[in-house]
TORDREN-450494 format. One record per residue (C-alpha): x, y, z; residue in one letter; residue number from 1. Coordinates in steps of 0.25 Angstrom, whole numbers, always signed. Layout:
residues N
<node <X,Y,Z>,"A",NUM>,
...
end
This chain:
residues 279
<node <-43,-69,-121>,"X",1>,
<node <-34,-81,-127>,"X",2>,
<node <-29,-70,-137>,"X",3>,
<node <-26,-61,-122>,"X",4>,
<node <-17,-72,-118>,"X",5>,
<node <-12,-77,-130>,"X",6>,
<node <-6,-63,-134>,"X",7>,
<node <-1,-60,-120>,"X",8>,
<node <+6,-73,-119>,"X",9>,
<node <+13,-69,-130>,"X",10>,
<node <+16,-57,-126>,"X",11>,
<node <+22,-62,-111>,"X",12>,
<node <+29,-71,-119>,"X",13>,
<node <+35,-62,-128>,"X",14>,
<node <+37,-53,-115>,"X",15>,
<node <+44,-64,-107>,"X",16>,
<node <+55,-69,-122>,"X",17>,
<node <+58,-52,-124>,"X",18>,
<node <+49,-50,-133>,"X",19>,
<node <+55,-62,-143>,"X",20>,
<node <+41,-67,-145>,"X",21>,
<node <+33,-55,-154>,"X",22>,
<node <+17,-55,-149>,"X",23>,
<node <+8,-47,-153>,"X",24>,
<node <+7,-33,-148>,"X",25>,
<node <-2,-34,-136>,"X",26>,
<node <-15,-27,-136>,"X",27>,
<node <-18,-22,-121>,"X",28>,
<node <-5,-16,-116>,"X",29>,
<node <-6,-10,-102>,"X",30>,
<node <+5,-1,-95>,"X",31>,
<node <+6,+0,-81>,"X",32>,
<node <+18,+8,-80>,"X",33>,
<node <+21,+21,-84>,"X",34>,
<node <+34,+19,-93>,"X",35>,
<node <+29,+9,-99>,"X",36>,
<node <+14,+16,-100>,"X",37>,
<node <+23,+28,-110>,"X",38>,
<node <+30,+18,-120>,"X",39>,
<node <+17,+11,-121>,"X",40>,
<node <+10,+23,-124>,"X",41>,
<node <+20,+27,-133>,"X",42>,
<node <+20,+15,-142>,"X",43>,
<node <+8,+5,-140>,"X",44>,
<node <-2,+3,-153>,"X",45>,
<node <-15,+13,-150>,"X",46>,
<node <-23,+3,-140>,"X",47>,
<node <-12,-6,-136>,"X",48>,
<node <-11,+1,-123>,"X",49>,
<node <-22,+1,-114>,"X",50>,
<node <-16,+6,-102>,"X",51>,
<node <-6,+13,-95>,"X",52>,
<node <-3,+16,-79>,"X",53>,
<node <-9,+27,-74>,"X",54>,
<node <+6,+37,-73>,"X",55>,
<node <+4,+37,-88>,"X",56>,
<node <-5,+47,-84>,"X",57>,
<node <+2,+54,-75>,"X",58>,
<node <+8,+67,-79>,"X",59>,
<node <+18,+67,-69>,"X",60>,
<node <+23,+52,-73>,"X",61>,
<node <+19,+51,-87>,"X",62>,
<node <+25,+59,-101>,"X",63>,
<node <+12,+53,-108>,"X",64>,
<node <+2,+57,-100>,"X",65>,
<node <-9,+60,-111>,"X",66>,
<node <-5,+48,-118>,"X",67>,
<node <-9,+40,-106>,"X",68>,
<node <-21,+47,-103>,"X",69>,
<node <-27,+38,-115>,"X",70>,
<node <-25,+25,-109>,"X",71>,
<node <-32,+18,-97>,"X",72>,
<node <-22,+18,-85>,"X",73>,
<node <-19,+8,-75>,"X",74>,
<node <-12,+8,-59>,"X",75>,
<node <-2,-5,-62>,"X",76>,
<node <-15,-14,-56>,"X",77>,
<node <-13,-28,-59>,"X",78>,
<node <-29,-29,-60>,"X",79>,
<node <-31,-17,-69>,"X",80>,
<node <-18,-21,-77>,"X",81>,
<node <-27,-35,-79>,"X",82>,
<node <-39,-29,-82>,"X",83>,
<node <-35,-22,-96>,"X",84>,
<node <-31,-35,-100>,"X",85>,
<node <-17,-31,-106>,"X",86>,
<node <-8,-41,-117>,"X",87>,
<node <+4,-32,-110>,"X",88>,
<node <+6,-25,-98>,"X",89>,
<node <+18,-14,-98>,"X",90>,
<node <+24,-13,-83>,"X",91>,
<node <+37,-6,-78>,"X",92>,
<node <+48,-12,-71>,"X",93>,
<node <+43,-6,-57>,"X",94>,
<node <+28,-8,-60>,"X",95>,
<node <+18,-15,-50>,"X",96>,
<node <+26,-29,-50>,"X",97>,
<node <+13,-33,-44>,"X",98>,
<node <+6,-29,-55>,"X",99>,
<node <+16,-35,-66>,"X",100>,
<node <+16,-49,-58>,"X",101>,
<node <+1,-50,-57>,"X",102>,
<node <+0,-47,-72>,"X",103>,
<node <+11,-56,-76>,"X",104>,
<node <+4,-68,-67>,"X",105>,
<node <-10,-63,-76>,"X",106>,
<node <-2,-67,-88>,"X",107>,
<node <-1,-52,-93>,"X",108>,
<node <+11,-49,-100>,"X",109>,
<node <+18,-37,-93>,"X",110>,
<node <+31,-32,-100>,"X",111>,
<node <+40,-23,-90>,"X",112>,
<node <+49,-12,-95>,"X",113>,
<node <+60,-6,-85>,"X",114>,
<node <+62,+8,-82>,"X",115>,
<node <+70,+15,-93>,"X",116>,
<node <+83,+21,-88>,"X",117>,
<node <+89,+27,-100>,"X",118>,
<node <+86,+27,-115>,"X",119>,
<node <+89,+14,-119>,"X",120>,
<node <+78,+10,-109>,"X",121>,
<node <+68,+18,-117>,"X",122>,
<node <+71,+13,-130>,"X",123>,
<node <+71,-1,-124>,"X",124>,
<node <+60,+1,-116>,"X",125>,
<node <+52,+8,-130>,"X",126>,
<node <+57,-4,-137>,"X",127>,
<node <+50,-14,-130>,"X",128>,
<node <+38,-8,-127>,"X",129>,
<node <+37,-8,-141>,"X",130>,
<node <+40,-21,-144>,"X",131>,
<node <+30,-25,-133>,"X",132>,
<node <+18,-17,-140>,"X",133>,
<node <+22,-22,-154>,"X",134>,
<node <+25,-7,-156>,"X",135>,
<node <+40,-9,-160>,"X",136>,
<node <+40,+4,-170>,"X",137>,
<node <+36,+12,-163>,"X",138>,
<node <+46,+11,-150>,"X",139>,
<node <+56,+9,-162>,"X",140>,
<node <+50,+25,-165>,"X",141>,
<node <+51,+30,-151>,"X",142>,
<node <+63,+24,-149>,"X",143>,
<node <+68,+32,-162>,"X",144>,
<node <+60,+45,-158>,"X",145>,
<node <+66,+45,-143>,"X",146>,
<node <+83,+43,-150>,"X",147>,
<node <+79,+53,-160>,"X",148>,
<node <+73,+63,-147>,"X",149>,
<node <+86,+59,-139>,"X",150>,
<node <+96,+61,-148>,"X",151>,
<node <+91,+77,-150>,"X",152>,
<node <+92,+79,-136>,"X",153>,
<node <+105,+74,-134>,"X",154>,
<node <+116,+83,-137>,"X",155>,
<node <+131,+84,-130>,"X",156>,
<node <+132,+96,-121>,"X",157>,
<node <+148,+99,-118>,"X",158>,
<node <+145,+97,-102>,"X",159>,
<node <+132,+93,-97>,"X",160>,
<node <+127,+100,-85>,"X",161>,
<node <+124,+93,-72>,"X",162>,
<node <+110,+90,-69>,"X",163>,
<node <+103,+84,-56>,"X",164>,
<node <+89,+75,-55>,"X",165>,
<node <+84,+79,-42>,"X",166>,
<node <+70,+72,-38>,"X",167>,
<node <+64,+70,-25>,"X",168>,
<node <+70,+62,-16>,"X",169>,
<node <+84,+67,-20>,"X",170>,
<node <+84,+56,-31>,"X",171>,
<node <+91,+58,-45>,"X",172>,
<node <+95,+48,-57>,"X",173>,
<node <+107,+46,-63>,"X",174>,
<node <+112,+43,-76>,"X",175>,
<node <+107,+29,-77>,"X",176>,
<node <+93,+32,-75>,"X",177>,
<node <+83,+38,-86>,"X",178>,
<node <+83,+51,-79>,"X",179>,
<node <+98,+52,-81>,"X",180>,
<node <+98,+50,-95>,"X",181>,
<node <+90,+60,-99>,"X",182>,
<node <+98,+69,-90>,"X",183>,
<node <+110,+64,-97>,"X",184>,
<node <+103,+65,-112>,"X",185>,
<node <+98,+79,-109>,"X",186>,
<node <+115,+84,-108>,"X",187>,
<node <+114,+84,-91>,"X",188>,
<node <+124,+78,-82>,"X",189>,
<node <+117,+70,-71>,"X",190>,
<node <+124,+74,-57>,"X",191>,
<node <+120,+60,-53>,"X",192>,
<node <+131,+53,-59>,"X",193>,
<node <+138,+62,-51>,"X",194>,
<node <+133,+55,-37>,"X",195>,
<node <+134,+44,-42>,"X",196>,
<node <+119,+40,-46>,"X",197>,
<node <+118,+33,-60>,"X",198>,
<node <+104,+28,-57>,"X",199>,
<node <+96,+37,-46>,"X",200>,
<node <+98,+40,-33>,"X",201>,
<node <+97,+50,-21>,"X",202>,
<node <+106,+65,-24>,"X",203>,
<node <+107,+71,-13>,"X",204>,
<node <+104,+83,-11>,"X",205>,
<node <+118,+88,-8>,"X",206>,
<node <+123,+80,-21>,"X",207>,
<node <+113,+89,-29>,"X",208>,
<node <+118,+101,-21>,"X",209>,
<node <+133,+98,-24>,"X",210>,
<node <+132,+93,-40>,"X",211>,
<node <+125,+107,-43>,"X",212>,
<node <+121,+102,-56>,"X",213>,
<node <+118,+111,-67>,"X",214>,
<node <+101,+105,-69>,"X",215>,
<node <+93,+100,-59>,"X",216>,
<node <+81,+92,-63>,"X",217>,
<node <+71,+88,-54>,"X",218>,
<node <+60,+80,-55>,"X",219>,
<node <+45,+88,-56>,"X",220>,
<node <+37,+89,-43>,"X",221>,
<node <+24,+82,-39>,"X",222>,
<node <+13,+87,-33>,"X",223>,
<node <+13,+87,-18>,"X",224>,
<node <+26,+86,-10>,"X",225>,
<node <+34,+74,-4>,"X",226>,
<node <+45,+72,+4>,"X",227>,
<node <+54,+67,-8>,"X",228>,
<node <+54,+80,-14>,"X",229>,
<node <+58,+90,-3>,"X",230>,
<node <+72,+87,-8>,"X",231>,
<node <+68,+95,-21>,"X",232>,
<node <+64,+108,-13>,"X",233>,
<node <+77,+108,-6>,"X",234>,
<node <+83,+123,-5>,"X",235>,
<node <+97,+115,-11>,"X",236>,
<node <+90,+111,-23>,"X",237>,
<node <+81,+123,-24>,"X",238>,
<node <+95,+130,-25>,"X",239>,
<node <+100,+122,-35>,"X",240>,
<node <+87,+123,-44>,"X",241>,
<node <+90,+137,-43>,"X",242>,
<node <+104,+136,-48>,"X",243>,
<node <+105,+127,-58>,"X",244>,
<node <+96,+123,-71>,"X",245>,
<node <+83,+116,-66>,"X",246>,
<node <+72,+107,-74>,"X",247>,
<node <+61,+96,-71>,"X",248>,
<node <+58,+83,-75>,"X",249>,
<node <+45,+78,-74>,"X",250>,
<node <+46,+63,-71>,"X",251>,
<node <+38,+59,-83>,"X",252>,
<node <+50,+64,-91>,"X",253>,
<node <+59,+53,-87>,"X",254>,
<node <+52,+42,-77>,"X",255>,
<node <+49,+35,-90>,"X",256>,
<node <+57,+30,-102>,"X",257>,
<node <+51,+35,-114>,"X",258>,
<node <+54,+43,-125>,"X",259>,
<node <+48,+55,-115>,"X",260>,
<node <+60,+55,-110>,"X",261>,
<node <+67,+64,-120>,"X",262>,
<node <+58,+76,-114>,"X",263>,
<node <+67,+76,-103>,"X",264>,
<node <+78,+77,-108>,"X",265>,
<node <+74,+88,-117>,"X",266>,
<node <+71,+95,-103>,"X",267>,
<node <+84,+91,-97>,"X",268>,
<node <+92,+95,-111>,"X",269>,
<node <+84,+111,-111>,"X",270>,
<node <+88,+112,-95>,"X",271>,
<node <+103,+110,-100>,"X",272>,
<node <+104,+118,-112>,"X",273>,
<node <+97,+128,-104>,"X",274>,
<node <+110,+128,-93>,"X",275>,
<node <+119,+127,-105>,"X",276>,
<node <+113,+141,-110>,"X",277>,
<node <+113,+147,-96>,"X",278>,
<node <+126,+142,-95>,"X",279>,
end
């Protein structure tokens, strides 16, 4: 139990200065966020993880989902968070604060990582999840693998047709979100920049109408219907389906930072070099 403490401490402490102290690796890492359940899964030591948040497991949320299947999940619960006894808790910026607050008042070091909203942001967020695990080799190989990925899929098309995100709710992202990046690393021109949206926001449905854009990518269905989606079974947008190029991405493709990430915009690239050759 004094060793517990003693290595925690020094992990909160090495937390709270940057990571300018170098503790041990810690022992008993739980996730309670789905980002952070994939970079953790994707580096930590066999046994170093002992549990991730129950969306790992999620096929609609989660691009490692039989990789999660082999670790305990948790809800985000202070309580159960407490009970596996963790030297490091990995939350998100949006996770419970409740949760993070109580933990941190139990003493258990909790480090928060931010959404990642481009590819600098993985890296950085790879990087530090693996200095935090004591696994600094093996982001330093991720990182490698995902620059070698990314620049294969890059290439410099003479003009890059227009593309729409249309999710429900009439939202989109614009370039500077995650979203945008790969639609912008894939060869595409994002018609948000053209309403003005850089982050995300509401296109209307007439903008959407007017831009015409060459692709439109919307987000996969769920089960069961909702208000929010009615938008996307509008006669206007089935028509424009209809007339332009058309592909989905599955949320798990991009909600997360990860390496994953480079499947989407190989999904994105074969929907433009399709239009090129039908061109």
């Amino acid at each position: 139990m004094v060793g517990r403490l003693l290595r925690a401490g020094c992990i909160a402490l090495g937390l709270w200065l940057g990571g300018a102290v170098h503790a041990a690796p810690p022992q008993r890492v739980v996730s309670m966020n789905l980002c952070t359940d994939q970079l953790a899964m994707l580096l930590a030591a066999p046994g170093q993880l002992v549990s991730v948040s129950y969306l790992a497991q999620d096929p609609q949320a989660s691009t490692m989902v039989e990789q999660a299947r082999a670790y305990p999940v948790n809800h985000g619960l202070a309580e159960e968070i407490y009970r596996l006894r963790p030297d490091l808790v990995l939350a998100g910026a949006y996770t419970t604060r409740a949760t993070v607050a109580m933990l941190q008042r139990l003493g258990v070091p909790v480090a928060i990582f931010p959404p990642e909203a481009d590819f600098d942001g993985i890296r950085g967020n790879l990087r530090r999840m693996g200095e935090l695990l004591g696994r600094e080799a093996e982001a330093e190989a991720q990182i490698a693998a995902f620059d070698h990925g990314l620049a294969a899929l890059m290439d410099a098309p003479v003009q890059r047709p227009t593309a729409a995100l249309y999710y429900a709710n009439s939202y989109t992202s614009g370039r500077d979100s995650l979203a945008g990046r790969i639609v912008e690393a894939a060869g595409l021109h994002n018609i948000a920049a053209d309403a003005g949206l850089s982050g995300g926001g509401v296109l209307a449905l007439e903008q959407l109408v007017l831009a015409n854009p060459d692709l439109l990518i919307r987000g996969r269905r769920y089960a069961g219907r909702s208000r929010a989606e009615e938008v996307l079974d509008h006669p206007a947008v089935a028509a424009l389906a209809e007339r332009a190029g058309q592909t989905g991405i599955a949320d798990q493709d991009w909600v997360c930072g990860t390496p994953r990430v480079l499947g989407a915009i190989a999904r994105l690239r074969d929907a433009r070099l399709g239009l090129e050759q039908g061109s």
